[in-house]
C-alpha positions as CSV (number, residue, x, y, z in Angstrom):
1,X,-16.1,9.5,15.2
2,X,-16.3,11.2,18.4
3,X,-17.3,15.3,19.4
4,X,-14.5,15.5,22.5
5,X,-15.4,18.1,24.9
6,X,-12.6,20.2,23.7
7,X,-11.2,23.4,26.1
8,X,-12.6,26.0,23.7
9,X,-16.1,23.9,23.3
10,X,-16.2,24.5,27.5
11,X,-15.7,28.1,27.3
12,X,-18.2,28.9,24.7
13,X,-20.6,26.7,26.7
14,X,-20.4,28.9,30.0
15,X,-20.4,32.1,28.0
16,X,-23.7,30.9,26.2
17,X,-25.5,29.7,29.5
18,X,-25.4,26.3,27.7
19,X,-27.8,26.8,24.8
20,X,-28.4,23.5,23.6
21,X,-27.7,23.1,19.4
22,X,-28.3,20.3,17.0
23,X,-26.7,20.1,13.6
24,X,-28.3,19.0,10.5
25,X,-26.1,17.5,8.1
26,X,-27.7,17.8,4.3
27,X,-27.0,14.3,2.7
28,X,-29.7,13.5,0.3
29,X,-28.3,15.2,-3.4
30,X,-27.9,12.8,-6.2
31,X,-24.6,15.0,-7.7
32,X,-25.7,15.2,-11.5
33,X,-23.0,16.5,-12.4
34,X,-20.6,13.9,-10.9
35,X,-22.0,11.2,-13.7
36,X,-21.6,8.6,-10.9
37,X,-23.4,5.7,-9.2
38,X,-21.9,6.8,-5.8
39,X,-23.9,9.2,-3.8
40,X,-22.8,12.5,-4.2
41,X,-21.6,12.7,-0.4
42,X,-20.1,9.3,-0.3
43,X,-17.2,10.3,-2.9
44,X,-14.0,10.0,-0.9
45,X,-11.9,13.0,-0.3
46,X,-8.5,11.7,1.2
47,X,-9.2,8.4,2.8
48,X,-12.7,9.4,3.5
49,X,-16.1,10.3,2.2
50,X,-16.9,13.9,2.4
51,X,-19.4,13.3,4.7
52,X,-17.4,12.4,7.0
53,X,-15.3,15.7,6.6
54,X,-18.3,17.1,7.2
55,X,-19.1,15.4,10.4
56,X,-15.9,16.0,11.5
57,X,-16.0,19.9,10.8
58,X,-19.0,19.8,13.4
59,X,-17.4,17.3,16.0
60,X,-15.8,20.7,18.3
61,X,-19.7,22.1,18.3
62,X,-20.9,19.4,20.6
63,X,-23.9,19.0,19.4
64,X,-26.6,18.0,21.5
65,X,-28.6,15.9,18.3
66,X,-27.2,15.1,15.0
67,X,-30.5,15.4,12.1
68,X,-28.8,13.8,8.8
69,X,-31.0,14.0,5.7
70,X,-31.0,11.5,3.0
71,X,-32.3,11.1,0.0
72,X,-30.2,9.6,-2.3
73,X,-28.5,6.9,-1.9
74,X,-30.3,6.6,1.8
75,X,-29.0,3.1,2.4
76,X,-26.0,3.4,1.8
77,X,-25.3,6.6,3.0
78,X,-27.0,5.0,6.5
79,X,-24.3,1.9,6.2
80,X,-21.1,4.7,5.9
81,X,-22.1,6.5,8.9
82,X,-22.8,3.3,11.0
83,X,-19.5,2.2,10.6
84,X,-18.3,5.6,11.5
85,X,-19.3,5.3,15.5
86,X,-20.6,8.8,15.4
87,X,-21.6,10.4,18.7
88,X,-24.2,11.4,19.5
89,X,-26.0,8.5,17.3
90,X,-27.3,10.5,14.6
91,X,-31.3,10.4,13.6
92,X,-32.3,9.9,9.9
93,X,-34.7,12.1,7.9
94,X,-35.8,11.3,4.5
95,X,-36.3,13.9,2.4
96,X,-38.7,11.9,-0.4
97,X,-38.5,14.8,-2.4
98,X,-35.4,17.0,-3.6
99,X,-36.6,20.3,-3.5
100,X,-34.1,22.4,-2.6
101,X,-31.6,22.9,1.2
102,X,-35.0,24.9,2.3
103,X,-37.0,22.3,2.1
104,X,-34.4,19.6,3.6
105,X,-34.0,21.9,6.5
106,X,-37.8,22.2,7.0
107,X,-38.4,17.8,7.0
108,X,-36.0,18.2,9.7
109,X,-38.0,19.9,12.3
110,X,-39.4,17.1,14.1
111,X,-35.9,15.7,14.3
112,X,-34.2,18.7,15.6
113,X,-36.3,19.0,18.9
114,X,-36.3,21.9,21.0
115,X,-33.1,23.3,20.9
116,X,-31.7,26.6,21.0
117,X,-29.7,26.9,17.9
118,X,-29.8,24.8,14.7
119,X,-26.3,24.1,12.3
120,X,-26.9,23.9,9.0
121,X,-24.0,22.3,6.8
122,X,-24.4,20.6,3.6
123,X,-22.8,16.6,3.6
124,X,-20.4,17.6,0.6
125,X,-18.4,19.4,2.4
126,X,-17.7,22.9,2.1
127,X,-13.8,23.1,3.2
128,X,-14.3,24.5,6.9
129,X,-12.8,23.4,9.6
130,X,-13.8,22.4,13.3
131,X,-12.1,25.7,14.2
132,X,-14.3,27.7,11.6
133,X,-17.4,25.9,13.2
134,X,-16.3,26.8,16.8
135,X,-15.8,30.3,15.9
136,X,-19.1,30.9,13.6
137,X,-20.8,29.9,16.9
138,X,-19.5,32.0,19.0
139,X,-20.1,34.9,16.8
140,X,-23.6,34.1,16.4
141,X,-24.4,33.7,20.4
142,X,-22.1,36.7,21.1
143,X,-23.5,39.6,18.4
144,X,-27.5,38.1,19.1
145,X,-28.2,37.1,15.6
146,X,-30.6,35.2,14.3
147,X,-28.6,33.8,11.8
148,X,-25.0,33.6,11.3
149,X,-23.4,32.3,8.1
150,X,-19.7,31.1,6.5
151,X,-18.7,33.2,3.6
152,X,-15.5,32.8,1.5
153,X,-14.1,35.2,-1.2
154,X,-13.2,33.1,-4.3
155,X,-11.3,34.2,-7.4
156,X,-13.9,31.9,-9.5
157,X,-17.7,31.9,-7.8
158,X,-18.8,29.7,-10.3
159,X,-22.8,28.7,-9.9
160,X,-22.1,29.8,-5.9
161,X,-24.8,31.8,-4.1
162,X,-23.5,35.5,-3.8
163,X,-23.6,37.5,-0.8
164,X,-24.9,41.1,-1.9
165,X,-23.9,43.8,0.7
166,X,-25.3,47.4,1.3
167,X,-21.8,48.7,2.5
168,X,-20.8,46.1,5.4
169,X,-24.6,45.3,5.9
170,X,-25.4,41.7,4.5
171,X,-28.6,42.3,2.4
172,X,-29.7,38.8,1.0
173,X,-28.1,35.8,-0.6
174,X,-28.5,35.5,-4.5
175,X,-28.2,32.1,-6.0
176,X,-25.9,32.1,-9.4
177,X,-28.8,31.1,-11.9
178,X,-31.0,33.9,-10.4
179,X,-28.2,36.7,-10.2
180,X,-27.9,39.5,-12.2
181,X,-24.3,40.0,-14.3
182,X,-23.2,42.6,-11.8
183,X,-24.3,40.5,-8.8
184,X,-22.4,37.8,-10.7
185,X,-18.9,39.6,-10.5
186,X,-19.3,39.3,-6.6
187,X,-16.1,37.4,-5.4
188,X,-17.8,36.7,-1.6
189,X,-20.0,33.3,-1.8
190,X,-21.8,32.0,1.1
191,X,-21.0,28.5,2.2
192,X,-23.7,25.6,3.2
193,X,-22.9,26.2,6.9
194,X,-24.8,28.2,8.9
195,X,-25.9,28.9,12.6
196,X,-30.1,30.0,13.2
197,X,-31.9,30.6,16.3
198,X,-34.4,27.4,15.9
199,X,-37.4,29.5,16.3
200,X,-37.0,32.1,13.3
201,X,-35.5,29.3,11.2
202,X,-38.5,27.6,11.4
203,X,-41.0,30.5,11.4
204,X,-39.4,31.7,8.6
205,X,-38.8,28.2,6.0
206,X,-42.8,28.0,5.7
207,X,-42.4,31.3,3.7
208,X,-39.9,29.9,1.7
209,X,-41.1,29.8,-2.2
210,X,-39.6,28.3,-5.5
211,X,-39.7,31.3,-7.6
212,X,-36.8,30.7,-8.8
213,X,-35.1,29.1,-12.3
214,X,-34.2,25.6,-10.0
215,X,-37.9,25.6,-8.6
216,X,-36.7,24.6,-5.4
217,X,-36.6,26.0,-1.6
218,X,-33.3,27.7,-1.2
219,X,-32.3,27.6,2.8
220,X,-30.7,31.2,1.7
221,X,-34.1,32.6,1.2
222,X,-34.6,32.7,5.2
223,X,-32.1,35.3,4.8
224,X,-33.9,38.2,3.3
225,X,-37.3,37.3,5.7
226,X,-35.5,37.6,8.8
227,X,-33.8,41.1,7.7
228,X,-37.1,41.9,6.6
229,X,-38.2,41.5,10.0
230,X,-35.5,43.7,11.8
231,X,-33.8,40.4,12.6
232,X,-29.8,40.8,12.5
233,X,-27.8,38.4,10.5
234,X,-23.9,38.0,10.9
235,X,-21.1,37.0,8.5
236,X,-17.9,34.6,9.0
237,X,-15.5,35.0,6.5
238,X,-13.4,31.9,6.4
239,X,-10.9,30.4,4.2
240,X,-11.6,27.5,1.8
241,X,-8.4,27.6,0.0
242,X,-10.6,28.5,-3.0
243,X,-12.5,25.3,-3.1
244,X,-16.0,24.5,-2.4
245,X,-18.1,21.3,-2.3
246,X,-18.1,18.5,-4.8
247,X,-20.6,19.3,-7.4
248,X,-18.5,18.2,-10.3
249,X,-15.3,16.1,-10.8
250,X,-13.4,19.5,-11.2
251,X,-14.9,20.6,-7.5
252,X,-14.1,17.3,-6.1
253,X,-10.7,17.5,-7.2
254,X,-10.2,21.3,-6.2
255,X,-11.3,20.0,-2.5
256,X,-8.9,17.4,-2.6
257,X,-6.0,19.5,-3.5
258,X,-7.2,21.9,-0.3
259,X,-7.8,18.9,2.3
260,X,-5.0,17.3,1.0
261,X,-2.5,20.4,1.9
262,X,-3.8,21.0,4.6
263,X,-3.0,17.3,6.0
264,X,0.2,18.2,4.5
265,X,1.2,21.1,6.4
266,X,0.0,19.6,10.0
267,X,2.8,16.7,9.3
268,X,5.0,19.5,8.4
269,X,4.1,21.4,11.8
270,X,4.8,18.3,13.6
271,X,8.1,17.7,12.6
272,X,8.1,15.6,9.4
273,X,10.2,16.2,6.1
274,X,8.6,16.2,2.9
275,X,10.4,17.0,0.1
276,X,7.7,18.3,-2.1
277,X,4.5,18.7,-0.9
278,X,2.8,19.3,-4.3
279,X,3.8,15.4,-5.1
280,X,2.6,13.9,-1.8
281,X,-0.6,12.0,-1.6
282,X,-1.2,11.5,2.4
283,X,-4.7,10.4,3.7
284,X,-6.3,12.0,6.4
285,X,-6.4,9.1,9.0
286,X,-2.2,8.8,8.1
287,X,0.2,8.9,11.3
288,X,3.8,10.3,10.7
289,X,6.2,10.1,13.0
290,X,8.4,13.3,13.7
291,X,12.1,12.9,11.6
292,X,11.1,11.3,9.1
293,X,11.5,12.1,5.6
294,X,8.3,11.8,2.5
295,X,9.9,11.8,-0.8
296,X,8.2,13.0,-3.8
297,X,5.0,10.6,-5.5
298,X,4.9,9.2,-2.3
299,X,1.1,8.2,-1.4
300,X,0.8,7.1,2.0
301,X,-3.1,5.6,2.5
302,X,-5.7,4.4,4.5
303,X,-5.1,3.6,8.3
304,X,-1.2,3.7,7.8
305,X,1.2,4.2,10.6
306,X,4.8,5.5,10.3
307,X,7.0,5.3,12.6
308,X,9.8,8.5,13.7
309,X,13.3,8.8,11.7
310,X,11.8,6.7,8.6
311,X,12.2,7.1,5.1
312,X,9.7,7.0,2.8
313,X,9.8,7.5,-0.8
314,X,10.5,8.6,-3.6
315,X,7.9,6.9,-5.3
316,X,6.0,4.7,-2.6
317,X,2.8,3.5,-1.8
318,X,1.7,2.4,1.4
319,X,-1.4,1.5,2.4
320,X,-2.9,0.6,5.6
321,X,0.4,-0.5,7.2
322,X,2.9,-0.1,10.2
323,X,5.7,0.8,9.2
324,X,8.4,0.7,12.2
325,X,11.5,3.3,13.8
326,X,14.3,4.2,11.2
327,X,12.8,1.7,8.1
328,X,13.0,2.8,5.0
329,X,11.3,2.5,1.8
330,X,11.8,3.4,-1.3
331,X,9.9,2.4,-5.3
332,X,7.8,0.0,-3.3
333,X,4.4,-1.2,-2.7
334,X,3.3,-1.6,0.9
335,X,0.0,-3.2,1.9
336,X,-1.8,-4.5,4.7
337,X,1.5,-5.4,6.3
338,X,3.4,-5.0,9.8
339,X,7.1,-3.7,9.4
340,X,9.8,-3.5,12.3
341,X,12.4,-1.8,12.7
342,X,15.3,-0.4,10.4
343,X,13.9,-2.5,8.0
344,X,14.5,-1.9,4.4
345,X,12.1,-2.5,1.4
346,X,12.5,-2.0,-1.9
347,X,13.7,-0.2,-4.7
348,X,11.1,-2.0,-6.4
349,X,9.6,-4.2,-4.3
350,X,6.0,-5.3,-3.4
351,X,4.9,-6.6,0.3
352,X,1.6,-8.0,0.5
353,X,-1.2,-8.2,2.8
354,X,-0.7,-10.1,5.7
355,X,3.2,-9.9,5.6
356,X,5.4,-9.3,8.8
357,X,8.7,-8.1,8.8
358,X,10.9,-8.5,12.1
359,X,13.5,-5.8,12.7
360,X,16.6,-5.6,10.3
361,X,15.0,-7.2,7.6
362,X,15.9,-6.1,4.0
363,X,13.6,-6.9,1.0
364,X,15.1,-6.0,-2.2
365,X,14.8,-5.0,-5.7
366,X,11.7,-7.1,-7.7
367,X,11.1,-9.2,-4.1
368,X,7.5,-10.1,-3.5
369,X,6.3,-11.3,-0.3
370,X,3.3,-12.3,0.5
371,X,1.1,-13.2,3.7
372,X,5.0,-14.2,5.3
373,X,7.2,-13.9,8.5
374,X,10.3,-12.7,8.0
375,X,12.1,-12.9,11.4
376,X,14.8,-10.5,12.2
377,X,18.0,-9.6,10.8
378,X,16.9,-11.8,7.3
379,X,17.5,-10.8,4.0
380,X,15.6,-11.3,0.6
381,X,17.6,-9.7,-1.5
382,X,16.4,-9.5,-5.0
383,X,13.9,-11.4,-7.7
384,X,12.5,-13.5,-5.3
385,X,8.8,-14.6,-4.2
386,X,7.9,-15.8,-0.7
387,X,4.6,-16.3,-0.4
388,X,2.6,-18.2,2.5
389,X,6.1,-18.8,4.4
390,X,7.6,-18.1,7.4
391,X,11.3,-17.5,7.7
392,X,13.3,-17.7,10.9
393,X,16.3,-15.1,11.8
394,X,19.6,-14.2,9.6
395,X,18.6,-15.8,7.0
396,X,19.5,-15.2,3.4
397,X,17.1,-16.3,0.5
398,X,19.4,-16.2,-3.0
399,X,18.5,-14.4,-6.0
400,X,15.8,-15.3,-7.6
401,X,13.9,-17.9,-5.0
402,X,10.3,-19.0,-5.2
403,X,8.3,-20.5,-2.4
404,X,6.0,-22.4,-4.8
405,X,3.0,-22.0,-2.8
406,X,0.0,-23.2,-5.0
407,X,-0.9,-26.7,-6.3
408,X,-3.8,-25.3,-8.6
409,X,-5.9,-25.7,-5.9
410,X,-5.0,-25.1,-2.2
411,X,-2.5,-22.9,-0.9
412,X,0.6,-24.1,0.9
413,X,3.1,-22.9,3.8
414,X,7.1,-22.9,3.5
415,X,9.1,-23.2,6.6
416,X,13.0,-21.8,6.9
417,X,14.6,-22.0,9.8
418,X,17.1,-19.8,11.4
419,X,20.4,-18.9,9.4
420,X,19.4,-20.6,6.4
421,X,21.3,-19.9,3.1
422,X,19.4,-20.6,-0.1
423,X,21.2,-21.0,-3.0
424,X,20.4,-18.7,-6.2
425,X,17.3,-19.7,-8.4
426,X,16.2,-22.5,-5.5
427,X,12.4,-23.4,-5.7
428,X,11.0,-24.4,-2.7
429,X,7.7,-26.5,-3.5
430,X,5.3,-26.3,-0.2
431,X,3.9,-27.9,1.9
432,X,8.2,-27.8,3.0
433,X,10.2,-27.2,5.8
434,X,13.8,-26.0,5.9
435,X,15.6,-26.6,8.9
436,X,18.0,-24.0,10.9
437,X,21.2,-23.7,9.4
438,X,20.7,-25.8,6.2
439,X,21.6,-24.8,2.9
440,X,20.5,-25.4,-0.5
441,X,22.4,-25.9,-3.6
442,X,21.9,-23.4,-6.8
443,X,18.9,-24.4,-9.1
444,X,17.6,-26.9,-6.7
445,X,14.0,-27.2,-7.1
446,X,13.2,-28.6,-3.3
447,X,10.3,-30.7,-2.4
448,X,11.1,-32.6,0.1
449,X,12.1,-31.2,4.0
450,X,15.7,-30.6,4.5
451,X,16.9,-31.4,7.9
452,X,18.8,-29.1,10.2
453,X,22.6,-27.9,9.1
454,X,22.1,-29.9,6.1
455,X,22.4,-29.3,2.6
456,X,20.3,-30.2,-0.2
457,X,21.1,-30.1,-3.9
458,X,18.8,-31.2,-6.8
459,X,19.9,-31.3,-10.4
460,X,20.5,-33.2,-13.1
461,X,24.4,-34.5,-13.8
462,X,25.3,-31.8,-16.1
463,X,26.6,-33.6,-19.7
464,X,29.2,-31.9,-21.8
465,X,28.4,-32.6,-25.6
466,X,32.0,-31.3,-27.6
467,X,31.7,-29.9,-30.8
468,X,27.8,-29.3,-30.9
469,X,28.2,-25.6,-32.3
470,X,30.0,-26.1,-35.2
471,X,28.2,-29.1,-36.4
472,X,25.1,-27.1,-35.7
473,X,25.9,-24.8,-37.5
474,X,27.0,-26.7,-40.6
475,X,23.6,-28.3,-40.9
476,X,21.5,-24.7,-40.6
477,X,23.7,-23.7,-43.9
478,X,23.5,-26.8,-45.5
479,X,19.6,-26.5,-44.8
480,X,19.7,-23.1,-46.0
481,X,21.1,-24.2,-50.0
């Protein structure tokens, strides 16, 4: 994950005289209430860990150093990031104790250097975008402040910190276990991002204490000490979409349902159809190309690519694939595979890892294929399994094929040629090879190579026995008295 040097970033920086920033990314919470062994900040949100919606949220900032605190988890929260390519390469603080955002912020201190301004935003993800970020920084650096924090106004608060005004003024931040019941009926919340001048942050987080019902360091409490000290503190109200971070499985899904729309609505913008976006499952790394159409309980996943004019859905789910120009797909299962072209796949169909499909391929209903080739213009129809083959152009495979690619112990390849017809219910038993144009008889169970425009039947003279029903039949009664 990169910060680009975005257009807006560039203003801000001239209109600041280039104050330097770091962001500190609070990752060390266990997440009690999530009953889980993943750390709280590693629970995926879309495709990704929150953490890394978090880090992403900052990217437009340009941050001079990235601080992440761990605690929890440290290792592997370490590993997720690593594999991330974050820039600038972000230094690790261990917070040993949990004691409160106050006191991560403060084990920082070292870490952060001597910048200008210090971001504050916690590593499960409080819904704002790099747009929010971009913005709460320029309102800081513009109105002077020495502090500037996100707000949202939500119709359920729930345990959040309340923001208690005097009018318009912001008078101090009152955590939920510590507010009274009419501070509790305040709808405004503030959000774990905020903006400080470095030097009254940390002049002010010594004074810090833990009188409080959690016994820990809020990083809210700086607000009230700088106010106290004629120090101006600014406001951002932004929109969450009424979620916050992921304190609980109910939180975690409330985010999702946010991100998720909002990854919905920027395919919309860009010229993509989707039927119902309440049934539409689409991660946030997911590429879409414009005119194509997302039918409902469609979940497209991981690192998947879509190409324009496709159809997709109802009821797919592809995952980490390419899917190419004007194919559609429909009741399927797509993984780990490259697809061409106007290909077609499905209803009810399964394409495995590891699986290419040339252009103009069709895969039918209750086809399975499997880490194949299927070169262009060939057809598998319906209740077939290819698995470990590779199949040249035009070619048909009959109903109900198997490429018998086990021996109970070692895999095996099946090779078919170019316009090669299968008869239905053939088994081709690999290690095999099918020449171009050759055809097999129905029911042959092939285990030897076919040559080249041949064909090849195996079965057993069929043997007409007259008669067999009725005396059958006779002996079950007799049997019967």
């Amino acid at each position: 994950m990169r910060f680009p040097r975005t257009r807006v970033a560039r203003v801000a920086e001239r209109r600041t005289k280039e104050r330097t920033l770091a962001v500190v990314v609070l990752a060390a919470g266990k997440g009690e209430r999530l009953r889980s062994s993943t750390p709280k900040v590693l629970h995926p949100i879309c495709g990704r860990p929150a953490l890394w919606h978090a880090l992403r949220a900052v990217r437009g900032a340009r941050p001079d150093r990235l601080v992440v605190v761990v605690g929890h988890g440290a290792d592997r929260v370490r590993e997720a990031i690593g594999s991330w390519g974050v820039v600038p390469p972000p230094r690790f603080v261990v917070q040993a104790e949990l004691l409160g955002t106050g006191h991560a912020v403060l084990a920082a201190e070292r870490a952060v250097g001597r910048v200008d301004d210090v971001l504050v935003v916690g590593g499960d993800y409080d819904p704002v975008t790099d747009a929010d970020v971009r913005a709460l920084l320029r309102l800081h650096r513009r109105s002077g402040a020495a502090a500037t924090i996100a707000t949202a106004d939500l119709d359920r608060p729930g345990a959040y910190g309340r923001v208690v005004r005097e009018g318009e003024r912001l008078v101090r931040i009152v955590e939920h276990a510590d507010a009274t019941a009419a501070e509790r009926r305040i709808r405004e919340v503030a959000l774990l991002v905020a903006v400080f001048r470095r030097e009254d942050l940390y002049r002010a987080l010594p004074l810090v204490g833990r009188d409080n019902r959690q016994r820990e360091h809020y990083l809210t409490d700086v607000v009230p000490i700088l106010l106290d000290k004629g120090e101006r503190v600014s406001a951002l109200p932004v929109d969450t979409g009424g979620a916050m971070g992921l304190n609980a499985r109910g939180g975690l899904a409330a985010l999702t349902r946010v991100v998720r729309r909002r990854i919905v609505d920027r395919h919309l913008k860009a010229g993509v159809t989707i039927v119902d976006p309440d049934a539409t499952y689409i991660d946030v790394d997911v590429r879409i190309g414009r005119d194509s159409v997302i039918g409902p309980m469609t979940f497209l996943e991981g690192s998947t690519r879509i190409g324009p004019g496709c159809r997709i859905g109802p009821g797919a789910r592809v995952r980490d694939a390419v899917v190419g120009e004007g194919s559609a797909i429909e009741f399927a299962v797509v993984e780990g595979a490259r697809i061409g072209r106007r290909v077609q796949v499905g209803p009810f169909a399964r394409v495995r890892p590891g699986t290419r499909l040339a252009d103009d391929v069709v895969v039918g209903s209750f086809v399975e294929v499997k880490n194949s080739s299927i070169g262009a213009g060939s057809k598998v129809p319906h209740l077939s399994y290819v698995g470990d083959a590779t199949v040249g152009r035009r070619t048909n495979i009959g109903a109900a094929n198997v490429t018998a690619n086990w021996d109970g112990y070692e895999k095996h390849r099946t090779v078919i040629g170019d316009d090669v017809r299968t008869g239905s219910d053939t088994i081709m038993v690999a290690p095999v090879r099918i020449g171009s144009g050759a055809v097999t008889g129905a029911g042959s169970v092939i285990t030897k190579d076919v040559p080249a425009g041949a064909l090849a039947i195996e079965r057993a003279e069929q043997r007409v026995v007259r008669g067999y029903r009725a005396r059958k039949d006779a002996a079950r009664s007799k049997d019967r008295r």
